[in-house]
N, C-alpha and C positions, 0 to 999 in steps of 0.2 A: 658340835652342838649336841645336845640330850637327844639320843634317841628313844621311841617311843614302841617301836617294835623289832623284838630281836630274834636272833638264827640268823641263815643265811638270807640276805636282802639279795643278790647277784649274783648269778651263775652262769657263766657263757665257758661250755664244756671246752666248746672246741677253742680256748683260747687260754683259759684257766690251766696253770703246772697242776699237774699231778700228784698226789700225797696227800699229808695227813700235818695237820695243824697242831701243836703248842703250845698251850698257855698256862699259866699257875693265877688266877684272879689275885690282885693283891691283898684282899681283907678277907678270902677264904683259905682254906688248910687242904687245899686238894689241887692237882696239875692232871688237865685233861687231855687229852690226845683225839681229835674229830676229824671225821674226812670231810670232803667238799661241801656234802648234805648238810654238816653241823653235826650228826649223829658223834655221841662219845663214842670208841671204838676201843679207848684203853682212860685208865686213869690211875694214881697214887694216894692216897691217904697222908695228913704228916700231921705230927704230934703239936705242931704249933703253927701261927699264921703265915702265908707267906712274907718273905721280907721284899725280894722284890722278882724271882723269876726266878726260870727251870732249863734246863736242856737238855740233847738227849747225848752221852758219849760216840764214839764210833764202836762202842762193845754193847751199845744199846742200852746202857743204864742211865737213869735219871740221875743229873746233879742239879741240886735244890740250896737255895738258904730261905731260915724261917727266922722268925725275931724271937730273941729270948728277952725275957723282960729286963735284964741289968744291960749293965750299957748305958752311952750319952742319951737322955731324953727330948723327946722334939727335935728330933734329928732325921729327915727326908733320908728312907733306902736302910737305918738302922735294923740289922740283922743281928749275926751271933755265931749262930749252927747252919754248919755246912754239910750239907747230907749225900749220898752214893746210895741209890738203890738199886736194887735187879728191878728185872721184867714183873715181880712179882710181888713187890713192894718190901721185899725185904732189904735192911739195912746193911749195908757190904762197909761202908767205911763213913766215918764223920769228922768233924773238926768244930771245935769252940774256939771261939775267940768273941770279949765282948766288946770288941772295940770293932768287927767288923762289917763293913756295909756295902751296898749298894750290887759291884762284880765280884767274880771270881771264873777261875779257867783251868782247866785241867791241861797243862802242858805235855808233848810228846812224848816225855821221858817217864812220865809215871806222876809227878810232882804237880802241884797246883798252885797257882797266886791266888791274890785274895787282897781287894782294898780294905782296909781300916783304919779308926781314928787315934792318933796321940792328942794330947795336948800340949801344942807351941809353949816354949817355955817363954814367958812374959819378955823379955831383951828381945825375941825375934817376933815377938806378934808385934811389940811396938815399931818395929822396918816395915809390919806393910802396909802400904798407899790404900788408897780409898775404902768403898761401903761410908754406910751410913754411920757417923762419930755414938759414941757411946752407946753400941748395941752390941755388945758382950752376949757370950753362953749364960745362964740361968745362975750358973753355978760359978758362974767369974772369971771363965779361961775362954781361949783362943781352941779351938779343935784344928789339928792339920791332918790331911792325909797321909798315909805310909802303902806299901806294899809287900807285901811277904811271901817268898817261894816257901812250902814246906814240901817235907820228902813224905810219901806213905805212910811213915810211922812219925809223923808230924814233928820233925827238927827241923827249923829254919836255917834255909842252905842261903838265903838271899834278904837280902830287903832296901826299902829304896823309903826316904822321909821327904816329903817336901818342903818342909822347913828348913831343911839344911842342903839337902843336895839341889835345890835353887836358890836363884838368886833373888829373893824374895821383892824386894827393891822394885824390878822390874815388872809386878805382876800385879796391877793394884785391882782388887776387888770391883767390880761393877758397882757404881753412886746407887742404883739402888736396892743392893744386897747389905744385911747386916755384917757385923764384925765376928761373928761368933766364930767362922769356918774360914780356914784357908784351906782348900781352894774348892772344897765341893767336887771332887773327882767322881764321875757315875760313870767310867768304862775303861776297862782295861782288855787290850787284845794283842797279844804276842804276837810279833814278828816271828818269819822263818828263821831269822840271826838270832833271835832272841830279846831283840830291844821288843817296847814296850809301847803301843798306840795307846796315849789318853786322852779323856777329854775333861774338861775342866767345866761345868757347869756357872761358876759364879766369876769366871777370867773369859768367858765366851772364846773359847782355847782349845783347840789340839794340840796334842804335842806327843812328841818319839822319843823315849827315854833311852838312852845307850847303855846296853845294860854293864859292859865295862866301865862306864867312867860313873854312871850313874847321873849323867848331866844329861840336860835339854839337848838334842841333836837338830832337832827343826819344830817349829813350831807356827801354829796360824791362826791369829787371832781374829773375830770379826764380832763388832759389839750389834750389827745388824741381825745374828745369828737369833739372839734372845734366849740364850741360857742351853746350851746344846745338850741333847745325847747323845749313846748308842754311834763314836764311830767306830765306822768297821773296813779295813784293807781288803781289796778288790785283785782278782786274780792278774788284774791291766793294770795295776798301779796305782789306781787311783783312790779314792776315799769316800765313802757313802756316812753319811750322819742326817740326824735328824735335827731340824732348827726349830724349836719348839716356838720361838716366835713371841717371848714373854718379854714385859715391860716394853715394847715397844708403842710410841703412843698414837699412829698413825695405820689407822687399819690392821689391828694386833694378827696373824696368822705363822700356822705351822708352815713348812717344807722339808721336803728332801731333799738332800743336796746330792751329789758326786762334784766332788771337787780333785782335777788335777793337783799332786802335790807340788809339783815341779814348777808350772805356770801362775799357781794360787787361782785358779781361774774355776768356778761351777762349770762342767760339761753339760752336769744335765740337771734337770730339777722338777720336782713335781708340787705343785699346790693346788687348791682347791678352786673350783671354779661355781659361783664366783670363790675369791682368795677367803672369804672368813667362815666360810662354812666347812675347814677344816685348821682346827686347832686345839690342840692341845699345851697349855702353858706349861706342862712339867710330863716325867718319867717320858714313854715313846721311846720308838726306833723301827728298824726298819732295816729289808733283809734282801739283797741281789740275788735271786734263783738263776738255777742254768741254764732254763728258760730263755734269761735274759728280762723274763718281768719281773719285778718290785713286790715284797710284801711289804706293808705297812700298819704299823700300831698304831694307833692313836688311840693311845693310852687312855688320856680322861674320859672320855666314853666309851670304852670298852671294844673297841670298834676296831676286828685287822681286812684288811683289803687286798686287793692284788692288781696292781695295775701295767700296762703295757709300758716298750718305753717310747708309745705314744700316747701316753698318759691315760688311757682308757680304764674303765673299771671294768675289771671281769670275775671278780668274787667278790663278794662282800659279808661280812658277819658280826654281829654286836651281840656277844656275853650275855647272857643270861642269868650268869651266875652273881648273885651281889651281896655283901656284907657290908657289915656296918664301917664307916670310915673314922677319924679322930673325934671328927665334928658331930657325931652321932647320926651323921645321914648313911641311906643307903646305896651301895655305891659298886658299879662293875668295872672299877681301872683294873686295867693289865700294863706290868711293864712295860714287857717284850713277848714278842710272840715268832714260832719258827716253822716252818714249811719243812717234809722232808716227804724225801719221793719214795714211792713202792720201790721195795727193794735195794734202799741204802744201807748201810752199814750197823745205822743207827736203828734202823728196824727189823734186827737181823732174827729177833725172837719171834718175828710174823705176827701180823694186825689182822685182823678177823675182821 
């Protein structure tokens, strides 16, 4: 719901983790870094808008995508430029691509993935099942997802198409998402082996990519989800995503899940009490501290929170910061947003 006054709304010291907040607003050009207070304590300048979110490395530098204006149009999470800054906003390394959106990840070895769009070749957009009949791209095509490892000096060592390395067949589009996208993928997070956790926004879909065969290894669908983001693999095993709760026509709300992968079963889940007074129908996620409490984005209102995992609120904060959105309003969504504690790795340049 719109909030009406913003900074920190909730602060219960003795219950709230520790650290320092996160965010890149998505209609402005700058990634903040705030303590508990709300106070900014660091921040970054960038040459163009955000595209959809920031993070901090374990060497402390900021990795960023912004939107460059080529690229597919009216396209949810369309970026371009991937950026690597120091502590002090200067540029250490970058990457273009104008086909890419939504993630990207810096992998162990030095290397990064990065989601982007092809265009399905017309024989395989016609295999997939559902969405709404005759709601094509602008421009006449099918957009699919791919994935791309590149090295440092940007050659691509890997990559992964969804048009072809699935089974297309088997994955029909949500009845009411258009035809333009297959499959609308907004998260990708590396396995220790290597495979690949996604989530599929427009297939209400997780799914584990093997990064040898390049095939589905497991996968879990639930069309009660309502268009998912942000899953993210759990130190126990399990799986945290966020269910944004859209087109659902029966009391519309967000949640958070943990979901066993093994059982298919939610362990744990949080919504809003009552349930519709926390929703967000698009971007969101949300983050497992070591704590053991929950951050939480909800995204369309600018709004991250921190709650126990007896569902309690003990920080709360809604953005301040707002630009303008497609529609000409104005507007304080965030992605995603990340907690890091005094003294992690990732704040290793010290926060004043």
């Amino acid at each position: 719901m719109r909030h009406l006054t913003f900074g920190v709304l909730i602060w219960h010291e003795d219950q709230a983790t520790a650290g320092y907040t996160l965010f890149s607003p998505l209609h402005g050009s700058a990634t903040y870094l705030i303590n508990l207070r709300g106070d900014v304590v660091h921040q970054w300048a960038h040459p163009l808008t955000t595209s959809t979110y920031g993070y901090l490395l374990e060497n402390g530098n900021l990795f960023w995508s912004g939107r460059l204006p080529e690229g597919p149009q009216q396209m949810g999470g369309r970026g371009g430029l991937l950026r690597e800054y120091d502590w002090d906003g200067n540029v250490v390394w970058e990457h273009r691509h104008v086909g890419q959106h939504h993630d990207f990840r810096r992998l162990p070895n030095g290397n990064t993935i990065f989601l982007a769009w092809e265009i399905v070749p017309p024989e395989i957009a016609q295999r997939v099942p559902g969405g709404l009949p005759n709601t094509h791209h602008a421009d006449g095509c099918m957009y699919g997802d791919c994935i791309y490892e590149i090295t440092p000096d940007e050659q691509v060592v890997w990559e992964w198409h969804a048009c072809r390395d699935m089974d297309v067949e088997r994955y029909p589009i949500s009845p009411s998402q258009h035809r333009d996208e297959f499959a609308h993928a907004n998260a990708i997070a590396p396995m220790p082996n290597g495979d690949i956790l996604i989530s599929f926004r427009r297939l209400n879909t997780i799914a584990l990519i093997d990064r040898q065969t390049r095939k589905i290894k497991w996968e879990h669908r639930d069309d009660g989800w309502g268009m998912p983001h942000d899953c993210t693999p759990l130190s126990n095993g399990n799986i945290t995503l966020f269910a944004n709760g859209c087109n659902i026509p029966s009391n519309p709300c967000s949640r958070v899940i943990e979901l066993n992968p093994r059982t298919r079963e939610a362990v744990w889940e949080y919504r809003g009490r009552p349930s519709y007074t926390f929703f967000s129908p698009h971007i969101s996620g949300a983050q497992r501290l070591l704590s053991g409490n929950t951050l939480i984005c909800e995204g369309q209102w600018g709004r991250i929170f921190e709650v126990t995992p007896d569902k309690e609120i003990v920080w709360e904060y809604v953005s301040p910061f707002m630009g303008q959105d497609r529609y000409g309003d104005l507007s304080n969504e965030i992605f995603r947003a990340y907690r890091y504690r005094p003294g992690s790795p990732q704040l290793q340049s010290g926060v004043e």
